[in-house]
Phi, psi and omega in degrees: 000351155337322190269018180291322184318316193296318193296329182292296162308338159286323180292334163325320206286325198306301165333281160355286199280340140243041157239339167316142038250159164240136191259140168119183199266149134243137184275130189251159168235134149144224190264151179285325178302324208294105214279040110316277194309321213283333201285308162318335183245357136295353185252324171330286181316287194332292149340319213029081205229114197289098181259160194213204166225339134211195199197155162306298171221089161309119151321308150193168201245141120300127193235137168267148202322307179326290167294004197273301196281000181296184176249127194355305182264023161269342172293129176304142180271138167255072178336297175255146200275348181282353183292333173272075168355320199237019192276206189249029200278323171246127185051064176027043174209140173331200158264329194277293168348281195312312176318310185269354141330294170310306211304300212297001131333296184286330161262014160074026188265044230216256211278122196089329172271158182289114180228126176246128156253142175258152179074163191230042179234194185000300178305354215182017147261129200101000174276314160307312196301308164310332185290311191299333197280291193282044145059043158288146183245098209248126193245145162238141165223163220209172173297337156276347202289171212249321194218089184290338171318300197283334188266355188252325175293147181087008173295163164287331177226163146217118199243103181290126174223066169207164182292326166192154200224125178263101209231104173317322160234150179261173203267138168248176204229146148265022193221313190179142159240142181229125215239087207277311166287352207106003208297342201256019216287352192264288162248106207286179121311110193240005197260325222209132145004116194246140163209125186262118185036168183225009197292011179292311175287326175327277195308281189329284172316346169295298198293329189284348168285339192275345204253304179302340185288300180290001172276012170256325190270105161300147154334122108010000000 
């Protein structure tokens, strides 16, 4: 089921590639080795779009998932908030939010259904609240929820967002899992619609935000 992914990221790339060129720098924060940053300046070159760690007047910044989870006052500061691309600027949701957003649109896994997300941080913020506006029924269960089994089994959809889940049975979905770390990579799904991560769209929705960004910034 990967290839929903792919096929929503190549009509993205497309989108994109008419709006070039895109102007300005973009700035990565974190480890330069991350294969987050590095998937971002490969998608980027595709584009020709110039990555640094820093810049005068950056188009917009990137912070990688690592440095993301440090703790507040360890985190690169982002003067301006608009600069941070992968932030809450569109339609209040993270690029990941967004991604998996798209999959389950697209795969009509939305409107009526029962969707429970496990976790609540970066990756998935701003995503219950869209689910619920398109009349979605949404459970978040977290690292406090007292019994995660019990509150995601029997959804219709469930969307793992967290690095790893300690769960004695796992919860089954009738419709689709959407798996953003990996949590299950071991034992797939085999009753329901499987999807392992998304970062392929994640990173496409960056540059296509960046792109919408840049038809405001002249040229140079």
């Amino acid at each position: 089921m990967n290839n929903v992914v792919t096929q929503l990221s190549e009509q993205l790339d497309a989108h994109t590639e008419q709006m070039l060129p895109i102007c300005g720098k973009l700035v990565l924060y974190g480890d330069w080795d991350s294969p987050f940053l590095k998937s971002v300046r490969k998608k980027a070159e595709q584009f020709g779009v110039e990555c640094g760690t820093h810049a005068r007047r950056p188009l917009g910044v990137i912070i990688d998932e690592e440095t993301a989870r440090l703790p507040l006052h360890l985190r690169i500061k982002v003067d301006d908030n608009d600069l941070d691309i992968d932030g809450c600027k569109m339609n209040g949701m993270t690029s990941a939010a967004q991604a998996t957003y798209m999959v389950l649109n697209e795969m009509n896994c939305i409107e009526g259904k029962n969707i429970s997300i496990v976790g609540r941080g970066h990756a998935v913020s701003g995503l219950a609240g869209r689910l619920v506006n398109k009349n979605a029924t949404v459970t978040v269960a977290h690292s406090k929820t007292r019994d995660i089994f019990s509150a995601v089994d029997g959804s219709d959809v469930i969307v793992y967002a967290t690095p790893e889940l300690i769960v004695p049975r796992r919860p089954e979905a009738w419709d689709l899992v959407v798996d953003l770390g990996g949590v299950w990579s071991d034992e797939p799904y085999t009753n329901c619609a499987y999807i392992d991560r998304v970062g392929a769209l994640t990173v496409s929705i960056l540059m296509n935000r960046l792109a919408e960004k840049s038809l405001f910034e002249p040229c140079l």
